[in-house]
Steps between C-alpha positions, in 0.01 A plus 500: 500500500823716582627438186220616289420810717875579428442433117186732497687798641834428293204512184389797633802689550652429133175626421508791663848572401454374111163784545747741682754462189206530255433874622800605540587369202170677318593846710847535359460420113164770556769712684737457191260530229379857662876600580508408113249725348612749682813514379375451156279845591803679646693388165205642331512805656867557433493415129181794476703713689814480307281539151325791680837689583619417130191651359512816744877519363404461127208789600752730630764436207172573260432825699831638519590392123151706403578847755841465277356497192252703561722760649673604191329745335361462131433751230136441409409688182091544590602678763737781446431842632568736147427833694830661505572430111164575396562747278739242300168265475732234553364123364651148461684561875773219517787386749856542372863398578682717757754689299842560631660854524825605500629779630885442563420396852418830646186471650469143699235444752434214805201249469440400812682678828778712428699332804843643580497735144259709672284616186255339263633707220830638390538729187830638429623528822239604641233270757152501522234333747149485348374404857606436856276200546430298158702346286503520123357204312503569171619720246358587181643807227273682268613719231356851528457473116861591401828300504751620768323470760232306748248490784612275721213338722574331834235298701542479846412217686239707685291498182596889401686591201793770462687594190720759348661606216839458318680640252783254326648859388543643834821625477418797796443166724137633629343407759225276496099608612360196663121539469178261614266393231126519624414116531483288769523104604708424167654149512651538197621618170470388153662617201209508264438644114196643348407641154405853515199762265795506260576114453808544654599237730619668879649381727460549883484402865202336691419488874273187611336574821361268752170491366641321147492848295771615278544863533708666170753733635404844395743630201533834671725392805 
């Protein structure tokens, strides 16, 4: 009778422990299978996040490639302000070439700051600063409608323009007039051709403002 009490309880303890196993056994392949997908969803996460960051990169590379491109100005012949040549009826407005004068290297100016040379122009000998704050930008001649001599046009980088006048037959080395020309937020200059009431073909200087409008300089600097 011992015996087979002793049998029962041994039957009942592998039981219990082959049951015990069982659900231990059940708890940690659930445990594993959740520690799984989770992992999987963290390694989800990570791979959206990377693309994300690449595609806010490629976004920002767009952006800054468009402010760049859209930041230099273009000569748009629809809109061109004619006001200051009117008189010239001036049609068939085009952009041009930049021509390059020489004038045995006697007038020179800075683009940019003058630094340690302490002017933004120098003209046989003599120095000249257009402005204590701005920069010049850009320079642009225009003939006054003879040969021996120019306008010379200087845009500042505070969206005013300046010019003056030389003479290549100076000999009495005279001293140049600096004088502002009545237009404001220029960002830039184009050297630009038109055909006059006559047929003839001019050419002249044009100041694009902010707004996209190419102003002709007047002819009577």
């Amino acid at each position: 009778m011992k015996s087979k009490i002793t049998l029962v309880i041994l039957l009942v303890i592998i039981i219990f422990l082959g049951a015990l196993s069982f659900y231990f056994g059940y708890e940690y392949f659930k445990t594993k299978d959740e520690v799984n997908a989770l992992n999987s969803q963290v390694d989800i996460l990570k791979n959206e996040q990377v693309i994300n960051d690449q595609n806010s990169s490629n976004t920002e590379n767009e952006g800054n490639q468009v402010v760049e491109v859209l930041s230099i100005p273009k000569f748009d012949s629809s809109k061109v302000d004619t006001s200051a040549r009117e008189s010239a009826k001036p049609t068939n407005i085009k952009e041009i070439g930049n021509y390059t004068y020489e004038d045995d290297n006697s007038f020179n100016y800075m683009i940019g700051p003058a630094g340690d040379l302490g002017a933004q122009i120098n003209y046989k000998g003599r120095k000249y600063n257009l402005s204590d704050k701005a920069n010049i930008v850009d320079v642009a001649y225009q003939s006054p409608g003879y040969n021996g001599a120019n306008f010379v046009l200087f845009l500042l980088d505070d969206g005013t323009i300046k010019y003056t006048f030389i003479s290549y037959n100076d000999n009495e080395n005279t001293e140049l007039e600096i004088k502002d020309y009545n237009l404001i937020n220029v960002v830039a200059l184009k050297r630009l051709s038109y055909t006059g009431a006559t047929g003839k073909i001019i050419p002249c200087v044009g100041a694009i403002t902010s707004d996209g409008i190419t102003h002709l300089i007047s002819s009577e600097l």
